[in-house]
VOPAGU-2260 file (C-alpha; in pm, 1 decimal, decimal comma):
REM VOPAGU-2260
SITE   aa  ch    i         X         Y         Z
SITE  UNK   A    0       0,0       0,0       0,0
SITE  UNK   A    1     152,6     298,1    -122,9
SITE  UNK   A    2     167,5     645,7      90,6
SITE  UNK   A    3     -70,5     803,3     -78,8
SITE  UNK   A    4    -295,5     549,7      -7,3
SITE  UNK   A    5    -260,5     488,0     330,8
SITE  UNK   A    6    -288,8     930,5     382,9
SITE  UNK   A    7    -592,0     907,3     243,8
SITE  UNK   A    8    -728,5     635,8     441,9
SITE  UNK   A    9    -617,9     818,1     777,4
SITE  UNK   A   10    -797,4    1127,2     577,1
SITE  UNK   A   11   -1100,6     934,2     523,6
SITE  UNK   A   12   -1123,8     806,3     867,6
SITE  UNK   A   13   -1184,9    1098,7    1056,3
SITE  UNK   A   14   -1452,8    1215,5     852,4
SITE  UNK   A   15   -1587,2     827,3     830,0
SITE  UNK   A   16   -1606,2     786,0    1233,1
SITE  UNK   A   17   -1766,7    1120,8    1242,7
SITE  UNK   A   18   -2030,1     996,9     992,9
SITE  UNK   A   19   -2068,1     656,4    1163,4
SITE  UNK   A   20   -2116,9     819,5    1508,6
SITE  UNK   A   21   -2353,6    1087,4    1380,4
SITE  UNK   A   22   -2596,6     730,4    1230,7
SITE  UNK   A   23   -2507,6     557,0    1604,5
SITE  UNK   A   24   -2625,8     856,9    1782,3
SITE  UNK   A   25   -2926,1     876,4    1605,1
SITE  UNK   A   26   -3003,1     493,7    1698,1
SITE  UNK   A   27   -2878,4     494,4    2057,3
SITE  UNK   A   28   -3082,0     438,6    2336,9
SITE  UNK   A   29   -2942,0     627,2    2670,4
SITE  UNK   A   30   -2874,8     431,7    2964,4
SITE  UNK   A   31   -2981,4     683,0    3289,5
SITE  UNK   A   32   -2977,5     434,5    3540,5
SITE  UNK   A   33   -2659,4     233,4    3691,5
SITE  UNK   A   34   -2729,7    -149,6    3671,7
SITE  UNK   A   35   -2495,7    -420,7    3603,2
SITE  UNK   A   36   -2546,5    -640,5    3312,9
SITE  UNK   A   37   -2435,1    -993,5    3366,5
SITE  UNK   A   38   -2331,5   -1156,8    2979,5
SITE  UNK   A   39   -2320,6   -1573,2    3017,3
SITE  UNK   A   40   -2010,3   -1679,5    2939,3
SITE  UNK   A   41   -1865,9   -2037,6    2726,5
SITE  UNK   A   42   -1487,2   -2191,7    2818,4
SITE  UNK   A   43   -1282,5   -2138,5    2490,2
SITE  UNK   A   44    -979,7   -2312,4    2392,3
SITE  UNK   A   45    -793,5   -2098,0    2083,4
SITE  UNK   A   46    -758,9   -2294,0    1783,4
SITE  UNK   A   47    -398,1   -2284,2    1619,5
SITE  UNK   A   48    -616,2   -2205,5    1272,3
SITE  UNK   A   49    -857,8   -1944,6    1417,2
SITE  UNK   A   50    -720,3   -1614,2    1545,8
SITE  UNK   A   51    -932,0   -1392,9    1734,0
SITE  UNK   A   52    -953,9   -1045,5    1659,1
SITE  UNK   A   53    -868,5    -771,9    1853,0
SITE  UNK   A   54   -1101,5    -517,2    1913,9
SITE  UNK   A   55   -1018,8    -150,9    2021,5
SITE  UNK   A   56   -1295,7      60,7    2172,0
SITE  UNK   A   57   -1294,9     413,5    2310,2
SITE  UNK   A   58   -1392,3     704,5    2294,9
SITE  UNK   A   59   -1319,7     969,0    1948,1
SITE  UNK   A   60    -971,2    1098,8    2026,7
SITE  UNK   A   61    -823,9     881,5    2287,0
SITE  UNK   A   62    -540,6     697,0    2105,0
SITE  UNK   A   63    -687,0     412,2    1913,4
SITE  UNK   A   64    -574,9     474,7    1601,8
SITE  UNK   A   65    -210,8     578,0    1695,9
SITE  UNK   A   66    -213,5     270,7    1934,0
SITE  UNK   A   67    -299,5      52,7    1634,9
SITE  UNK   A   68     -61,7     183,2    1409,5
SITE  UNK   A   69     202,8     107,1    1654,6
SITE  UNK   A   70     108,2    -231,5    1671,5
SITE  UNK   A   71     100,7    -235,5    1272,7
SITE  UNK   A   72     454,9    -102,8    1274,2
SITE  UNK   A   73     578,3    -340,8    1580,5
SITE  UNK   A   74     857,1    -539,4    1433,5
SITE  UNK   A   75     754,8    -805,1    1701,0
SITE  UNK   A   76     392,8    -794,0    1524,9
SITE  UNK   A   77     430,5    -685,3    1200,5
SITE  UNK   A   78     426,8   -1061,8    1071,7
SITE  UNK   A   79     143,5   -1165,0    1308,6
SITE  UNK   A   80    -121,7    -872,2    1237,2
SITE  UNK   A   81    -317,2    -738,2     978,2
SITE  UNK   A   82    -614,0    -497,5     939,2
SITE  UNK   A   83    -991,9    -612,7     759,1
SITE  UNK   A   84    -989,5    -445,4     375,4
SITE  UNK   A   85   -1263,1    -210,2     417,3
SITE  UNK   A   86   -1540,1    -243,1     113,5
SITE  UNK   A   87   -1588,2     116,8    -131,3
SITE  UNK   A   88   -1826,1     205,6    -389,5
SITE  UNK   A   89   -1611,3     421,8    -534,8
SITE  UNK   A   90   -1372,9     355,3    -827,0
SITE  UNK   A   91   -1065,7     172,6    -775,8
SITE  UNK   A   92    -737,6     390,7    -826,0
SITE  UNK   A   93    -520,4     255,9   -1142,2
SITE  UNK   A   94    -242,1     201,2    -867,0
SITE  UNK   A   95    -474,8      18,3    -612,3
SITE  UNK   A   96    -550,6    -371,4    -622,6
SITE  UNK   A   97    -922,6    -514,0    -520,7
SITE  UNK   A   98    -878,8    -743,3    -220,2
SITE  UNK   A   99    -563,0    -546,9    -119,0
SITE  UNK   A  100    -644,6    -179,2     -57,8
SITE  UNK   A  101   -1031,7    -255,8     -73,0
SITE  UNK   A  102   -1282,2    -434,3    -204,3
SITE  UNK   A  103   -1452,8    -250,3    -457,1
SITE  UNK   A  104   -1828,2    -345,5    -489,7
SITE  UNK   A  105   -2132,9    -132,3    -636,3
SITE  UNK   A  106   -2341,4      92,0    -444,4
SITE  UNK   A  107   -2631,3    -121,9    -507,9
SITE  UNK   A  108   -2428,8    -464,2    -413,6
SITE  UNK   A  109   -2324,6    -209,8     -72,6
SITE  UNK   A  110   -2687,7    -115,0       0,8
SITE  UNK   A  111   -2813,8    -488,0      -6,3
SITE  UNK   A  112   -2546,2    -581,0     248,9
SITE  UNK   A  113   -2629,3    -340,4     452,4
SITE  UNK   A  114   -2985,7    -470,7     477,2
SITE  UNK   A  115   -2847,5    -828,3     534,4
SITE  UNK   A  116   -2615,5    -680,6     853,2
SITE  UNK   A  117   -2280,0    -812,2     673,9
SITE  UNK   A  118   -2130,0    -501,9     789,3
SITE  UNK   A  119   -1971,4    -380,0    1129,3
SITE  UNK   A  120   -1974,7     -36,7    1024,5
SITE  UNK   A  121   -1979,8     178,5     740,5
SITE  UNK   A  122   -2093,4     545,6     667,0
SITE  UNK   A  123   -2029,2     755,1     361,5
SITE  UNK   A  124   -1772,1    1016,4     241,7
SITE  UNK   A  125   -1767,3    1200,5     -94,5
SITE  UNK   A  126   -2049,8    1052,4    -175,4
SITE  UNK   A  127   -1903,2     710,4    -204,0
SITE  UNK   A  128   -1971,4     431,2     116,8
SITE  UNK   A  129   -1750,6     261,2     309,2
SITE  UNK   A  130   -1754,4     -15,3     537,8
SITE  UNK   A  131   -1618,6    -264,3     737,4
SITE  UNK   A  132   -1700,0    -615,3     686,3
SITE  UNK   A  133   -1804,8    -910,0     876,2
SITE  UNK   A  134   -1660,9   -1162,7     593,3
SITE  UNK   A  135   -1351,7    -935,8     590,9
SITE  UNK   A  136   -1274,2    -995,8     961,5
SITE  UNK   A  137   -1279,9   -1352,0     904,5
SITE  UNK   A  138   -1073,3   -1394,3     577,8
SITE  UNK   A  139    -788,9   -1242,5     782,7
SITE  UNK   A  140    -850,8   -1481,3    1089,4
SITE  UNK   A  141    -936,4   -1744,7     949,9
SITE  UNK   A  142    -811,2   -1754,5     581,8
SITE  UNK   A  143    -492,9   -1557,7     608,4
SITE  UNK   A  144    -491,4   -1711,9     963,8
SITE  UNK   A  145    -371,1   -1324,8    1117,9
SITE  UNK   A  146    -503,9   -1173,4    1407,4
SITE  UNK   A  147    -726,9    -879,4    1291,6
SITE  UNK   A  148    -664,9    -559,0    1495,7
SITE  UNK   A  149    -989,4    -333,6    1457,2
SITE  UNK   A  150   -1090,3       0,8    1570,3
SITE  UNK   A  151   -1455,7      20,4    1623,1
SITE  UNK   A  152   -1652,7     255,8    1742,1
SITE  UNK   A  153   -1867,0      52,3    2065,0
SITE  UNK   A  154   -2176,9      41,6    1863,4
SITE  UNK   A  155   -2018,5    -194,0    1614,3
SITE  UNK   A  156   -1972,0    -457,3    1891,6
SITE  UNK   A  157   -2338,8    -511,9    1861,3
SITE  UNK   A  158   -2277,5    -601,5    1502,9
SITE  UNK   A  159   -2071,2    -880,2    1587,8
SITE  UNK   A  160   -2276,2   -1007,2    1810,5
SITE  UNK   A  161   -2385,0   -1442,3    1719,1
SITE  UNK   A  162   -2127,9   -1359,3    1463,5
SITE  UNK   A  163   -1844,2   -1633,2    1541,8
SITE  UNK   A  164   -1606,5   -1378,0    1517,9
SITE  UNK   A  165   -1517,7   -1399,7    1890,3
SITE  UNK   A  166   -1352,3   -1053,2    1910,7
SITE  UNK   A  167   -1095,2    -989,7    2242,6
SITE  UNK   A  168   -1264,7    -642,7    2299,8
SITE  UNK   A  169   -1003,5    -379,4    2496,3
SITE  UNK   A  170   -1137,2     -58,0    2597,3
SITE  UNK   A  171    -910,8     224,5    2636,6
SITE  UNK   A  172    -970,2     429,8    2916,0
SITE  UNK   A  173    -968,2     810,4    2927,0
SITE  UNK   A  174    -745,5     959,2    3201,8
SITE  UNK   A  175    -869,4    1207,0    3505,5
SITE  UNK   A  176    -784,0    1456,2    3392,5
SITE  UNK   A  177    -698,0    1619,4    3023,4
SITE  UNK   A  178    -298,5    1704,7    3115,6
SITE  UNK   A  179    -242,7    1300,8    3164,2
SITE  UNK   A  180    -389,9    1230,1    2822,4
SITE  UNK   A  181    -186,7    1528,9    2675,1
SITE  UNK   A  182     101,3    1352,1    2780,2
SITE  UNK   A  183      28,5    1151,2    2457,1
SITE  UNK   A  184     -69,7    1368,3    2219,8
SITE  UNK   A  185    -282,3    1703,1    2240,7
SITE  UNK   A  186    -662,2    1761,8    2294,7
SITE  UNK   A  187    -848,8    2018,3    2295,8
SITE  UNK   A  188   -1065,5    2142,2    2560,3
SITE  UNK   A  189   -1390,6    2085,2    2349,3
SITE  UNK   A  190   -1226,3    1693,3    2269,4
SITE  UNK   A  191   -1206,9    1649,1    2622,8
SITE  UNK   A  192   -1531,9    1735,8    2706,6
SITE  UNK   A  193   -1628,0    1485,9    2424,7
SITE  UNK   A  194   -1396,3    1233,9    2546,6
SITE  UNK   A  195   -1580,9    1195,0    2884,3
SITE  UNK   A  196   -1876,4    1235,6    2784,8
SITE  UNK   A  197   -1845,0     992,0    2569,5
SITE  UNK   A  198   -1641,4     739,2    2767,2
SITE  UNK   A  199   -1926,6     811,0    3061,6
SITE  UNK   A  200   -2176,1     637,3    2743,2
SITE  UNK   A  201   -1959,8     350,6    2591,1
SITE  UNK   A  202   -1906,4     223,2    2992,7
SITE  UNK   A  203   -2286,9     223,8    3064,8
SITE  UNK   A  204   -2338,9      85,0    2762,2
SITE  UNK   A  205   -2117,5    -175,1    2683,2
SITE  UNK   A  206   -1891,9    -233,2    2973,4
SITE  UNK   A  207   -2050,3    -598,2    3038,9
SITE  UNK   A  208   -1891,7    -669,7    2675,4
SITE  UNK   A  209   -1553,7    -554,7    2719,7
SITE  UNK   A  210   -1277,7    -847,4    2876,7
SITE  UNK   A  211   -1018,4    -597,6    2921,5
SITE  UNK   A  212    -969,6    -243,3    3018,4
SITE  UNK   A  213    -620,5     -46,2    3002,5
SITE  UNK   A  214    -628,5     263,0    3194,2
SITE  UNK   A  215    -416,8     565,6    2999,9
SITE  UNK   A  216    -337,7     724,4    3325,7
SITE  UNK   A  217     -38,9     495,7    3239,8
SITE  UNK   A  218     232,5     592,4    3057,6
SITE  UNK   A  219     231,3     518,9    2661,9
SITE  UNK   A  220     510,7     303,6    2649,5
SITE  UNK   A  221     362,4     120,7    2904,3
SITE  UNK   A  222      -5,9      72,7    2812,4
SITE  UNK   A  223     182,3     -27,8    2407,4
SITE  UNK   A  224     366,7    -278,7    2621,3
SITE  UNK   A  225      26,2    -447,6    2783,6
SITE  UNK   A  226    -134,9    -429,4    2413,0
SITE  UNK   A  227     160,7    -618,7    2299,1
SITE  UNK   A  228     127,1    -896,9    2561,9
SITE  UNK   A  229    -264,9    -901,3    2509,2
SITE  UNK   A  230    -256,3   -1009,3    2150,4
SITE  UNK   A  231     -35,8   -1263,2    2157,7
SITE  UNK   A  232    -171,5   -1439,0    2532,8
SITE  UNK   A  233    -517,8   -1390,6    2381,5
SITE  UNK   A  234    -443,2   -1638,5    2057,4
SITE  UNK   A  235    -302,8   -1939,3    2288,0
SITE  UNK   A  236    -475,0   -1883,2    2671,8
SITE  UNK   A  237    -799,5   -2083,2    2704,7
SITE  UNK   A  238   -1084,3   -1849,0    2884,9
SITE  UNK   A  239   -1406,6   -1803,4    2922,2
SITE  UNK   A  240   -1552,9   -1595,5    2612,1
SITE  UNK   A  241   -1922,6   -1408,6    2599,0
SITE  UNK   A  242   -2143,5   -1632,9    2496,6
SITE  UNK   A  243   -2336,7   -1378,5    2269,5
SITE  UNK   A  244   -2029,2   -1385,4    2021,9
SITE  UNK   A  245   -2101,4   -1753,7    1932,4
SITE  UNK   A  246   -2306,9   -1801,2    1646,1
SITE  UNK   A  247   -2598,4   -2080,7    1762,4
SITE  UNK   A  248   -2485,9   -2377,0    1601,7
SITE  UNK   A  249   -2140,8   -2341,4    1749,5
SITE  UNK   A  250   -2219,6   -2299,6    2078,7
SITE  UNK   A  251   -2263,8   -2636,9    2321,2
């Protein structure tokens, strides 16, 4: 992937998890009360020919995207990892390969697998979509037999829910206060507002999904140090795994 390409793609991003969150909001239902949501479990014993993917969740502006590209760039990684092509309807660059920097479909082929919940996201920019999907998660677990690191925004866990996919979901935890996270990179006062506010959602929300949470009180070094360890123990440690991942004829 060239570096045009992958600029682009960072471009895209932004204004693609402002459009996804913009849909989300518009389906969300608030939590206002503070319960506890228990999620039945299933024991899980990795499979040498399955990888699990590992899902990053937090809130717009904490780190997962630089967090991510550290892993991609890891030299301890790099041959381990990969990232799900994301699906376009628009038309494929003359330096750009379908299956490699996307898979290029038609809008009307996109639309229809929207309806049939293939995807785990998608929103559009420029007037073309884009989208995450389900079947691309799995080529690189299970075909390409790499473990798929994915940035989703919390709403796209319920996507994958009954989907065999059996993500590893990590949520990245905003600081207390707005000078620790500056230690990693700046934010605005307006971002931090929208950081907690939006942490304070994901946790009510979708805390009974997550199976691990890294607090970035910690230094960077150090919380790129536990992501390290957590992708690798997750592929070869047996645990107990959320049983609403499973898709019904795989589970007991």
């Amino acid at each position: 992937m060239n570096e045009e390409t992958t600029h682009s793609k960072k471009k895209f991003k932004d204004k693609f998890n402002k459009s996804i969150s913009q849909q989300s909001t518009r389906q969300k239902i608030l939590t206002t009360f503070s319960f506890s949501i228990y999620e039945p479990v299933e024991w899980y014993i990795p499979n040498e020919s399955r990888k699990r993917p590992i899902v990053l969740i937090g809130a717009p502006h904490i780190g997962r995207h630089e967090l991510r590209q550290r892993l991609m760039n890891s030299s301890q990684l790099s041959s381990l990892i990969d990232v799900a092509v994301p699906h376009t309807t628009r038309l494929k660059k003359s330096d750009e390969i379908d299956g490699r920097d996307y898979h290029f479909i038609t809008r009307e082929q996109f639309e229809k697998d929207i309806s049939n919940d293939l995807f785990v996201e998608h929103g559009e920019y420029e007037k073309n979509l884009y989208g995450t999907s389900k079947s691309a998660i799995e080529i690189c677990c299970h075909r390409l037999n790499k473990i798929c690191i994915l940035n989703l925004l919390s709403e796209g866990l319920d996507s994958l829910k009954y989907s065999n996919i059996l993500p590893f979901v990590i949520y990245l935890k905003c600081p207390s206060n707005i000078e620790k996270l500056r230690e990693y990179f700046y934010v605005s006062e307006q971002q931090w507002i929208d950081i907690e506010d939006k942490s304070r959602l994901i946790e009510q929300n979708y805390s009974h999904l997550f199976d691990k949470t890294i607090y970035l009180s910690d230094s960077f070094d150090y919380v790129f140090s536990q992501l390290k360890f957590l992708v690798k123990d997750v592929q070869t440690r047996p645990m107990w795994v959320n049983q609403c991942w499973f898709s019904p004829r795989e589970r007991f």
